[in-house]
C-alpha positions, 0 to 999 in steps of 0.5 A: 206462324207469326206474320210482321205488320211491319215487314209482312214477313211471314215466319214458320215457330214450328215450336220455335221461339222468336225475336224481332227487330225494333227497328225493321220490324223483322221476325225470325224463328230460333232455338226454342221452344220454352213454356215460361219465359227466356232469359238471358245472363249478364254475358248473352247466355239464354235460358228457358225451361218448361213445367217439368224441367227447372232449367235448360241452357240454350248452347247451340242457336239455330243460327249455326244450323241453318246454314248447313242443308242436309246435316242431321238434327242438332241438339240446342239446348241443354237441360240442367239439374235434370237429376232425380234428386234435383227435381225433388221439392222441398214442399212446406205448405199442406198440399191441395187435391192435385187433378194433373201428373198426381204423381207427380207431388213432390217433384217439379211439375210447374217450373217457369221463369228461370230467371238469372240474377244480374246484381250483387246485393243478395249474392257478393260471391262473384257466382252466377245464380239462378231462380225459378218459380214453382207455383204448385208447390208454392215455392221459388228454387235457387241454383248456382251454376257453374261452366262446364263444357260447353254448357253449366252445371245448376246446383242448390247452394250448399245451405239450400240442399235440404229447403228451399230459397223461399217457400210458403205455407200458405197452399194459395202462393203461386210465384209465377213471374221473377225479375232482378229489379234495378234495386238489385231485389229479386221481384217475385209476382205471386198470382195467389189463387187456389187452382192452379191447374187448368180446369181441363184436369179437374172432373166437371162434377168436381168444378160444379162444387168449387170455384176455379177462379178464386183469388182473381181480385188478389195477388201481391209482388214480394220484393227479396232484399239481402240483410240491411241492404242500403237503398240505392239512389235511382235518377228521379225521372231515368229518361230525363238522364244525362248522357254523363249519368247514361255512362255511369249507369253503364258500369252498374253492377245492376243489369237492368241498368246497363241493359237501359243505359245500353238501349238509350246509347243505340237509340241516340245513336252514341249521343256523341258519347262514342269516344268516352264509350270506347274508353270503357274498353279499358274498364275493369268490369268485364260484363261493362266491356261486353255492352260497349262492344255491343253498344259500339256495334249497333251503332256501327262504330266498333272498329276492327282493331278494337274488336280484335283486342277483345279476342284477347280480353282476360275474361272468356266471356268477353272473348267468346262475345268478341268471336260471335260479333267476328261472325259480321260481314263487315268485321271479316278479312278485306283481302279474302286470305284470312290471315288477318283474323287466323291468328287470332283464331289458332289462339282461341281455338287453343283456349283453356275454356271449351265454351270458347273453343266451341264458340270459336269453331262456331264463328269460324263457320262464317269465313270463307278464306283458305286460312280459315278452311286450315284452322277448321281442319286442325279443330276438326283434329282436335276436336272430332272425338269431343261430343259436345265440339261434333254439333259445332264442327259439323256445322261449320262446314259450310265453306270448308266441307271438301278440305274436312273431308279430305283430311278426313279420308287422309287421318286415322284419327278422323276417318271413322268418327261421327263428324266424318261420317255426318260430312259424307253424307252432307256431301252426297246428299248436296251432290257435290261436284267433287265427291266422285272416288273420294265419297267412294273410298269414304263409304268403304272405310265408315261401313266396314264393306270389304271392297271385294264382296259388293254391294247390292243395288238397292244403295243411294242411287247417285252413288250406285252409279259411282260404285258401278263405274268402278267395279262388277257387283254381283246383284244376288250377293248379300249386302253388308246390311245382311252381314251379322257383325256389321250391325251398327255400319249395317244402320249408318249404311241404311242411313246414307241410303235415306239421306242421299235419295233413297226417298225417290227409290220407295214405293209401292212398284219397289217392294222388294226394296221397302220389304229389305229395309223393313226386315233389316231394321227389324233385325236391327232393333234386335241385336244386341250389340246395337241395343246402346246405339242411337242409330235405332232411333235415326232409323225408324225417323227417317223410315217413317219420313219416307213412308217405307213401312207396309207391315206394321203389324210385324215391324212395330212388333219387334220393337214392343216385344224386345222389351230388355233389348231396346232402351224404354228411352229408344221405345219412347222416342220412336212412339213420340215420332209416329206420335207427331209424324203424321205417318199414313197409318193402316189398320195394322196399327190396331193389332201391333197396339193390342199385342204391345198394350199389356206389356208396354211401360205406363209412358209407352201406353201413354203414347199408345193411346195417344195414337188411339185416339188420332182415329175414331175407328181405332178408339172405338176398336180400343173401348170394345176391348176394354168393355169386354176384357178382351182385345178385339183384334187379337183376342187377348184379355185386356189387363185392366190394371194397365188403365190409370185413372187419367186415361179413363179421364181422357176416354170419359172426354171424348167429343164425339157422343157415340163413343163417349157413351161406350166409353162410359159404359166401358168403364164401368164394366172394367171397374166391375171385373176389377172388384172395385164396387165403390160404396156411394157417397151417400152410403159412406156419408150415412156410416160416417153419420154413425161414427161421428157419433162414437167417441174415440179412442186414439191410444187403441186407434194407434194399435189399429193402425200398426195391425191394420195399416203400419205394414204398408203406411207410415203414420207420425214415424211408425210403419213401412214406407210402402204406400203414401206417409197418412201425415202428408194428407192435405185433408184428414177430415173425419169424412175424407178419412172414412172415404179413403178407407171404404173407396181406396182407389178414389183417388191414389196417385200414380206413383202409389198404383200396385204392379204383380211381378213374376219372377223367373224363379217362379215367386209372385210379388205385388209391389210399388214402383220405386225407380228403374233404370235399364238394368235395375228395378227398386221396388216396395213390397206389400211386406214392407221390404224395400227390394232391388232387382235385376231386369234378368230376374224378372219374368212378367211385370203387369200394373194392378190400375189400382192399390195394394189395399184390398177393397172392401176390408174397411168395411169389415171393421166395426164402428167402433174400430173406425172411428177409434182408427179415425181418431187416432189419425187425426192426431197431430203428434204421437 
């Protein structure tokens, strides 16, 4: 919560963003939440991003959904360059001893600042670019977006698809802050420090030998301008500007000057600059049109007239600005009829730009007048089978919602979309006074219900009493929601059930009802013919909102077990609900946890253990499990390759002391059963102590390498892709060099942990992960051969928890052979 000094408003963020008046100190909450920064373009487009995410577009503000009670959830924003490709990084600088996501090198992880660039000195080319600073890898990305949709589409230049807008060599540059400076130079503040991770990640042995401030007393601002650039006359004193000079600044091709010239006008009040402000209505630049319309508003001097030309302004930018200020009581019709805005409207909503299209249904959601419930039934016409337009429509129904459902019920082409069925519910839910036989019909026709067959008394019970009035329902007959070829209707069905006070209806005197909806979202999850259908989703959100689930054991089971038939994206989303549910969780959820663990992918198990750790009973049922090799629960062996090293770092964090003590001991147990008897640091010190002493021999060195270790690793062009490539080693000291041969599982990032897979065909292969989508699976086989496999091939998967290279076989060299090896790996070229 964030409370006003001024105003003594209180406003709930509820991982929301939030802007605030200057003037009336009020507060208030919207679309968010982003990590570093919101930025906004020279058009009122903002952006956010946070550190695994370049950039996203926020195309939908909570201003729209607010003002519809009982509509599902709304996506905000939109995620650009969110592609595997693009969130790979161009890294030049040696890479530092990462502590967090370490499989996460080489790809974005610390992205902040999306900053648009408001200027033309670096960029002449009339495109709208875009920088974002990423620190760990010590560089700073650069997109061009494009419109697309309602949104952009980010892309690298066509000169940048292989290197970065800016990148260091120097593993201490840490760009965090990015700001267009009035110069027209992209400012770059560098924090320059060697750690910058939190020390939460790094292993408190580690920190005691380091120090995790260094470069505290630097830092430095880098000012990026474009090849003989001239340097632009600035006011010697900006506050001491002319109001002839405040104008000026106004058609600037720079944003930070109009964006000061702006907030001077507002603040004086126009300075008696209105009508030469209003001529600028006329100017050729159009990003100089959009400030005089916002400029004109705050100082409640733009006149309607003046507002309507600007729905018909040659630049859509324009236009869609001209529409959200239409969306102002005092801009709207003074007879109530609408006829004074709807052709203006009809025009806009048949615009060749679908983000004018989008913003015109949005701000059409503000007039109230029968022309405007018409319009919105055209675009509902047009626009219902558009994604991107349903968010819009559906939230626009606040003053239309009986004449689109009307329609709705009379249009093929309408009755069964996603917007219909969102507005029958929006009805239902609100009690409507008109829903009456309309809802009924409604109902009928989006379920696929033969009105002959009934349905059974366990559906919304407002609308039960409707359907009652109506026709006899024999109360033993199966519900469509047992009907086999009705599985996607069947969820939607249950949906309306939830949404329209199905709440009131569970508890523990109903279990008939809960133990029904328990087993027919169960059945749900199965069927195939639903696996692609989000309704899976809906239904375990709203199920747990009400608390209706008393079996956990059996139900969260179906969900692990199908592991081909539901989407990891669909399993991962539901964990995340219970994650942050707050959903009273019982003792089952230890055993259905335990059957699911050995199977569940790494991000799953992630999740699992974070609703471990929500009760000390079941971390401590959890550790026991680890510390024996076999579930408490259900007496299955605990894989211990499903533990990765950082959630060992988390169970080894634990504040209470009882459990932290069994988790050490735990962890120890499970590195025994696993083979991994680590040499100790001094009994590698004193072997190294002997091989420093031996001279080397790198031409032999490199035949050891190709014999020993080219099957796997790649070492100056020579050797298999498997493994990680020796010449990305940020640190190939002698000693560091001999404690990754000895010690392989000291430190190996996630992305290189080794998985056993079975296939159906009854061969074993240990591999690395490469990628995998819902169908596919690319892997490195310890052989070296690059595999694609389908899912229906395989017959088990299980993660190894450590790497492919053996323990042990280091140590079965001669001193001779590893200092030979050492050396060759020290060398700079082949």
């Amino acid at each position: 919560m964030i409370r006003s000094l001024w105003s003594e408003k209180v406003s709930r963020l509820r991982l929301r963003d939030f802007e605030f008046d200057p003037v009336t100190g009020v507060f208030q909450a919207i679309e968010g939440q982003t990590q570093f920064g919101r930025r906004r373009d020279d058009w009122g487009n903002w952006f956010g991003n946070n550190n695994p995410n370049w950039i996203w577009h926020y195309h939908f503000p909570d201003r729209y959904h607010n003002r519809v009670s009982h509509a599902g959830p709304f996506s905000s924003k939109t995620y650009l360059a969110a592609d595997l490709p693009s969130r790979k990084v161009d890294q030049i600088a040696v890479p530092l001893q990462r502590y967090n996501d370490v499989g996460m090198r080489g790809h974005v992880t610390s992205a902040c600042s999306a900053t648009p660039y408001r200027d033309r000195v670096l960029f002449d080319d009339g495109r709208q670019h875009v920088f974002v600073s990423e620190p760990v890898h010590n560089l700073v990305r650069h997109f061009v977006l494009e419109r697309e949709g309602v949104s952009f589409d980010a892309r690298r230049p066509e000169n940048e698809m292989e290197r970065e807008f800016l990148a260091s060599k120097d593993p201490w540059f840490r760009p965090t802050m990015l700001k267009t400076g009035p110069d027209g130079g992209l400012y770059i503040a560098d924090m320059y420090r060697l750690v910058i991770e939190h020390t939460e990640w790094i292993p408190d042995d580690v920190e005691q030998l380091m120090d995790p401030r260094s470069g505290t007393e630097k830092g430095r601002i880098y000012r990026v301008l474009a090849r003989n650039t001239k340097n632009r006359r600035q006011p010697d004193k900006i506050s001491t500007a002319t109001a002839k000079e405040w104008l000026e600044l106004l058609q600037s091709d720079n944003g930070w000057k109009r964006d000061q010239a702006q907030m001077w006008l507002v603040e004086t009040r126009g300075a008696g600059q209105i009508e030469a402000l209003k001529s600028l209505m006329h100017s050729g630049k159009a990003k100089t049109r959009v400030h005089v319309l916002w400029t004109l508003h705050h100082v409640r001097q733009l006149e309607v007239e003046t507002l309507r030309k600007a729905f018909l302004d040659p630049h859509p930018e324009v236009r869609r600005n001209a529409l959200i200020l239409s969306e102002q009581a005092r801009y709207r019709d003074t007879d109530g009829s609408g006829g004074e805005w709807a052709h203006l409207y009809e025009r806009l909503l048949g615009d060749n730009e679908t983000f004018v299209r989008h913003q015109a249904i949005c701000s059409l959601g503000a007039h109230a007048s029968a022309e405007s419930s018409r319009l919105m039934v055209e675009a509902m016409h047009q626009e219902a089978q558009e994604e991107a337009m349903q968010d819009a429509l559906i939230s626009s129904s606040n003053h239309h919602l009986k004449t689109m459902v009307e329609h709705g019920l009379a249009c093929d082409a309408c009755r069964l979309g996603v917007v219909m069925r969102s507005l029958v519910q929006i009805a239902v839910k609100q009690k409507a006074p008109w829903i009456g036989a309309s809802i009924e019909e409604s109902v009928l026709m989006l379920t696929g219900i033969d009105t002959a067959s009934g349905l059974q008394t366990s559906f919304p019970s407002d609308l039960t009493r409707q359907l009652k009035e109506r026709r006899e329902f024999d109360q033993t007959s199966s519900s469509v929601i047992e009907d086999q070829h009705n599985t996607v209707q069947a969820a939607y069905l249950i949906n309306a059930f939830l949404k329209a006070g199905g709440r009131a209806l569970i508890n523990e005197d109903n279990w008939m009802l809960s133990q029904n909806l328990s087993n027919q979202v169960a059945r749900l999850l199965m069927d195939p013919v639903s696996r692609k259908d989000r309704s899976r989703v809906v239904l375990f959100a709203y199920l747990i909102g009400v608390e209706a689930i008393h079996d956990w054991e059996h139900w969260m089971g179906c969900l692990m077990a199908a592991s081909f038939e539901i989407t990891l994206d669909d399993r991962e989303a539901i964990l995340r609900l219970l994650m942050t549910s707050g959903a009273p969780l019982d003792a089952g959820m230890t055993r259905w946890i335990e059957s699911a663990w050995n199977t569940a992918s790494l991000q799953e198990r992630r999740m699992l253990l974070a609703l471990v750790l929500k009760q000390p009973a079941w971390t401590r049922v959890l550790l026991e499990s680890i510390r024996s090799g076999f579930f408490v629960s259900t007496g299955e062996a605990f894989e211990d390759g499903t533990l990765t090293a950082e959630m060992e770092m988390s169970l080894r964090r634990l504040g209470d002391k009882p459990l932290h003590t069994l988790a050490l001991v735990a962890m120890d147990r499970r590195r025994e059963r696993m083979g991994l008897s680590r040499l100790s640091d001094q009994t590698v010190s004193q072997r190294f102590e002997t091989l420093a002493k031996l001279s080397k021999d790198t031409g032999r060195g490199a035949g050891l390498f190709l014999q020993n270790c080219g099957m796997c690793h790649r070492f100056h062009g020579v050797g298999a892709k498997v493994g990680p490539d020796l010449n990305a080693l940020s640190d190939r000291s002698g000693l560091a060099l001999l404690t990754a041969i000895l010690n392989p599982n000291d430190a190996i990032e996630q992305a290189y942990l080794g998985h056993e897979l079975v296939l159906k065909n009854g061969d074993a292969l240990a591999v690395i992960l490469q990628q995998r989508s819902s169908d596919t699976l690319l892997v490195n086989v310890s052989s070296g051969e690059q595999l694609t496999l389908d899912i229906d091939q395989i017959e088990s998967m299980r993660p190894l928890g450590r790497s492919l290279m053996p323990e042990g076989w280091g140590d079965a060299l001669k001193d001779q052979d590893l200092a030979d090896l050492i050396g060759y790996l020290q060398t700079d070229h082949p």
